[in-house]
N, C-alpha and C positions, 0 to 999 in steps of 0.2 A: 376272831383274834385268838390267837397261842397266848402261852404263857413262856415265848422263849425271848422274848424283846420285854423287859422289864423297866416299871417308871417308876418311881417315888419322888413328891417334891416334898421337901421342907427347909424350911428357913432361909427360904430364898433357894436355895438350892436343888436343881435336879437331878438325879441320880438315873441315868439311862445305860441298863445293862444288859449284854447277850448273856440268852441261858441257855446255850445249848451245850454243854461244857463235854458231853459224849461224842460230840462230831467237832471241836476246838471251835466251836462259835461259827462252823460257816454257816452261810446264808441259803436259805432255799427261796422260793419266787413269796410263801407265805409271810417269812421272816423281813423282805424287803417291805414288805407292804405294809408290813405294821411297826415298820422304822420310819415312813413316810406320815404314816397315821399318827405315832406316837409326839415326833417333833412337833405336828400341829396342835397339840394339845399344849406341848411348851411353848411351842410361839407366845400362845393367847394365854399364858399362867404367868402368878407372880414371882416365878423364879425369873434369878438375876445372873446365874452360872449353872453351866451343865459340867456334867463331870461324867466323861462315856467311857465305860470299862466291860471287860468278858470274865464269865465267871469260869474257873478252873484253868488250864494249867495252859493255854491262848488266849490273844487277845481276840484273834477271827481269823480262820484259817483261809477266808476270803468267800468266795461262794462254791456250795457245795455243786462237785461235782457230778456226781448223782444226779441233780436237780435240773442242770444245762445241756450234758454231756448228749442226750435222746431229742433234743429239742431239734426243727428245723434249722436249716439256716437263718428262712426267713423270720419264723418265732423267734430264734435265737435273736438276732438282732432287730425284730419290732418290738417284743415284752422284756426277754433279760435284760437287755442292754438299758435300755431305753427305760424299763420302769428303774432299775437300780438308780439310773441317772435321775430320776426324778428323785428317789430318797432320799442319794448322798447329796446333791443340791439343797434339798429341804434342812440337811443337820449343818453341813458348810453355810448357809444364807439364816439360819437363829438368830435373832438378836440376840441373844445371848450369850456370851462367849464360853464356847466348849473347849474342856481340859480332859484329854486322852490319857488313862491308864491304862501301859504299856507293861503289864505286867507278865506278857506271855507271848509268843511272838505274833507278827505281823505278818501277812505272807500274803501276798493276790492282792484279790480285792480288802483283804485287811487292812492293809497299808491303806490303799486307797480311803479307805473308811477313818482311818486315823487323819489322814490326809484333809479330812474335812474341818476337825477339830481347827483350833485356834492355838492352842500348846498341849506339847509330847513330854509328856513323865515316864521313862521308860528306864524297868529295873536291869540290872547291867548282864543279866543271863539270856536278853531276850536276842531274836536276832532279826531280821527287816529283809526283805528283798519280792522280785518280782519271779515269778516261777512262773510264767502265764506262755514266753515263746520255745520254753521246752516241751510243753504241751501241744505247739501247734496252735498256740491259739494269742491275741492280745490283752494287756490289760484293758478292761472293759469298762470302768466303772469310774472314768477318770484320769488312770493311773498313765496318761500320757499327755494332759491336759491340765488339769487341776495338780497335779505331782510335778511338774515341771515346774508352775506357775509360783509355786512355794517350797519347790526343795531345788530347784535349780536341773536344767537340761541333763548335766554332764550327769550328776547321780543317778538320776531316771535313766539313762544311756546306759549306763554302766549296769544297774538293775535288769533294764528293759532287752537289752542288745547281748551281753554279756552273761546275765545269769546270775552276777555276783548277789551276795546276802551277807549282809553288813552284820557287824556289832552292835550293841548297842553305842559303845564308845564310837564305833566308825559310823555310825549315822549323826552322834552329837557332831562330831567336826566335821561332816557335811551340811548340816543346819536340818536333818532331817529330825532328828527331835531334842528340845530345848533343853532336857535336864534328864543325868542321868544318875539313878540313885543305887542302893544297896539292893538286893532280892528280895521283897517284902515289906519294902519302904513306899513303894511309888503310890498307894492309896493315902496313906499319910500324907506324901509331897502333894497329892493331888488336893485333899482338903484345906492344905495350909496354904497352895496358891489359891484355889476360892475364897477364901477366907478376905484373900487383899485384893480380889477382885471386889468382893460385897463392901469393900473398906471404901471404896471408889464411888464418885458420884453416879448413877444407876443411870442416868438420861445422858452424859455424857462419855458416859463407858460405852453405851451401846450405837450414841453418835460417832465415834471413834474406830468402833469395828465395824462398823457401813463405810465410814470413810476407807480406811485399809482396801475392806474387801472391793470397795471400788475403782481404788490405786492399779491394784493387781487384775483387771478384771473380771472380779466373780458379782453378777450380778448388777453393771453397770447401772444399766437402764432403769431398772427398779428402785432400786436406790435413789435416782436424779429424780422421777416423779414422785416417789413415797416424800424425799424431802421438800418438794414444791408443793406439795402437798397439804402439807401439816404447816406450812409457812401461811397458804393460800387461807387454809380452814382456821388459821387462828385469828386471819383479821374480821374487821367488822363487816367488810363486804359479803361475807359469807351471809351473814345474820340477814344483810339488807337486801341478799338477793331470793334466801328462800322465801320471805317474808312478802316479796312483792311476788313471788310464783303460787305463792298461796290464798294471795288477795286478788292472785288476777290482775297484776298489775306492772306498769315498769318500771324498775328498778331504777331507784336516784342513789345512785353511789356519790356522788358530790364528786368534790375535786379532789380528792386521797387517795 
């Protein structure tokens, strides 16, 4: 583990921050892995909101190029792609719902990463877009999937196809991010939506953003068993069946 993917919980609260602030927060294959790592530690914690932000003057410059640019094809698209996809996955599917501070811009897989969050606080200096086919290359990490699926086809298009790089204002009235504040303000905006997050009932905030995220497809399937699940395991037949697997015996579930 680095010390460039940074956790702090308290008070219900998690605080998950890029520190790479000398390269704008991109990502190298190290720093994905212990964004995958780090989530699963939130999963299973008692925080109730994440709040995901980069330190200095980006939010994530997306992933470092450096890091991709030598890889195979095949590497490139068996581990970059592919493990990123398992991170950004891991922070988009939290129970917990994540609030992005957009205090610096978004660019690549930044967005994409923002993308995962639940709500965009983003200060009005910053600026958003896809730079991935003037390189020659796609966005990879999502950013034609999971970006469509919550910012709508036509702006991905426009990003994707086009090149363009929004405002921060021109991504508010695309729905690309929910609120836009003063330069310096968006950590404040950030803890004061947590804040009326935690105000919320905790079992049914988090039933709520399973629901969404299943609306929209992220994570269908998981979702349909996890809640069959905990419906199955809360009744009595659960009790009556281990009970009789452990006496060796068969199980009289009655008529309920």
């Amino acid at each position: 583990m680095t010390d460039r993917i940074l956790l702090e919980i308290d008070g219900g609260v998690a605080r998950l921050r890029l520190n790479r602030p000398e390269k704008l927060n991109a990502l190298d294959a190290e720093m994905v892995d212990e964004l995958g790592a780090k989530c699963r530690v939130i999963e299973r914690s008692e925080a109730r909101v994440v709040i995901l932000s980069g330190e200095g003057k980006a939010f994530c410059a997306g992933g470092d190029i450096e890091a991709w640019s030598g890889e195979s094809a095949e590497a490139f698209g068996r581990h970059w792609v592919r493990d990123g996809h398992a991170a950004f996955d891991a922070l988009a599917r939290l129970r917990q719902p994540v609030i992005a501070v957009l205090d610096g811009h978004a660019l690549g897989g930044g967005l994409e990463l923002a993308a995962c969050a639940d709500l965009r606080i983003a200060e009005a200096h910053i600026k958003i877009g896809q730079p991935e086919t003037g390189l020659g290359i796609i966005p990879g990490w999502s950013g034609t999937q999971r970006a469509v699926r919550r910012f709508g086809a036509q702006a991905v298009r426009r990003m994707a196809l086009l090149g363009e790089v929004f405002s921060a204002d021109e991504a508010a009235g695309l729905g690309i991010v929910d609120r836009v504040v003063p330069t310096g303000d968006a950590q404040a905006a950030a803890d004061e939506t947590a804040a009326k997050v935690l105000g919320r009932s905790p079992r049914a905030t988090e039933l709520a953003k399973m629901m969404v995220n299943a609306a929209e497809g992220e994570e269908r399937e998981r979702i349909i068993e996890a809640l069959a699940g905990t419906i199955a395991s809360s009744t009595d037949d659960l009790a009556t069946g281990l009970a009789a697997f452990r006496e060796k015996r068969k199980p009289d579930f009655g008529d309920t």
